[in-house]
Residue, then its C-alpha position, 0 to 999 in steps of 0.5 A: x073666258x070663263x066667269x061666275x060671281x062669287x059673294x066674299x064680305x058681302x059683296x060680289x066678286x067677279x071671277x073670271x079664268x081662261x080656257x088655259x086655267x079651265x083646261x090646268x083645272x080640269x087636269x087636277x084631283x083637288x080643287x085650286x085655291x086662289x088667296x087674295x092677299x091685301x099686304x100692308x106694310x111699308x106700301x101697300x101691296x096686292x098678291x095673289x097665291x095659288x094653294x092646294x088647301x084655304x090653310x084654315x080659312x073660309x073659301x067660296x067655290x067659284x066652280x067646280x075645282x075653283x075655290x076663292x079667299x080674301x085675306x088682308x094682313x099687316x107686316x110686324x115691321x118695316x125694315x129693310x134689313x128684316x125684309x132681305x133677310x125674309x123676302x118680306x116683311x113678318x106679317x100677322x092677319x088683320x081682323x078689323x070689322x072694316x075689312x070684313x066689309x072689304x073685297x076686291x070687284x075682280x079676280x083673273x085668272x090663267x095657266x100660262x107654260x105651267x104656272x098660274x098666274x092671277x090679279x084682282x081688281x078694287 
């Protein structure tokens, strides 16, 4: 298991990836960009997405070809309907001066058959 400490908002955020991810990462050209997401929307709900660019947003680099972010965003709507037709609720990012002090405690990461699988932790 491979881990750094990286600083988002503020406070320290534990990375911790397997020798799986290390060797996927160590394959690629560009840097992986690892978003966590805090989605709230009907329920609150936490995703993880694996990228090649931050899509505009400031990242931390957790290593070498590793680069981290936090994004909490809010759906426009909450309706069934809306959601079967999108996959999800429409969403807009949330600037609130109370989630830029938010960051999760953890975020793991591994390469498993070829994908990437990650979870954080509050």
């Amino acid at each position: 298991m491979n881990s750094t400490s990286v600083l988002i908002n503020g406070k320290n955020v534990l990375v911790e990836w397997t020798s799986a991810a290390a060797r996927a990462l160590e394959q690629r050209e560009a840097p992986l960009f690892v978003e966590m997401e805090l989605y709230f929307s009907c329920l609150i709900k936490k995703f993880v997405h694996f990228r090649d660019d931050a899509r505009g947003r400031p990242s931390v680099a957790a290593a070498d070809k590793l680069r981290i972010y936090f994004r909490p965003v809010t759906s426009t709507a909450c309706t069934f309907a809306v959601a079967d037709q999108l996959g999800r609720q429409p969403e807009i990012e949330i600037d609130s001066a109370n989630l830029q002090r938010v960051a999760p405690k953890r975020v793991s990461i591994d390469h498993v058959n070829g994908a990437w699988r990650g979870s954080y932790y509050f």
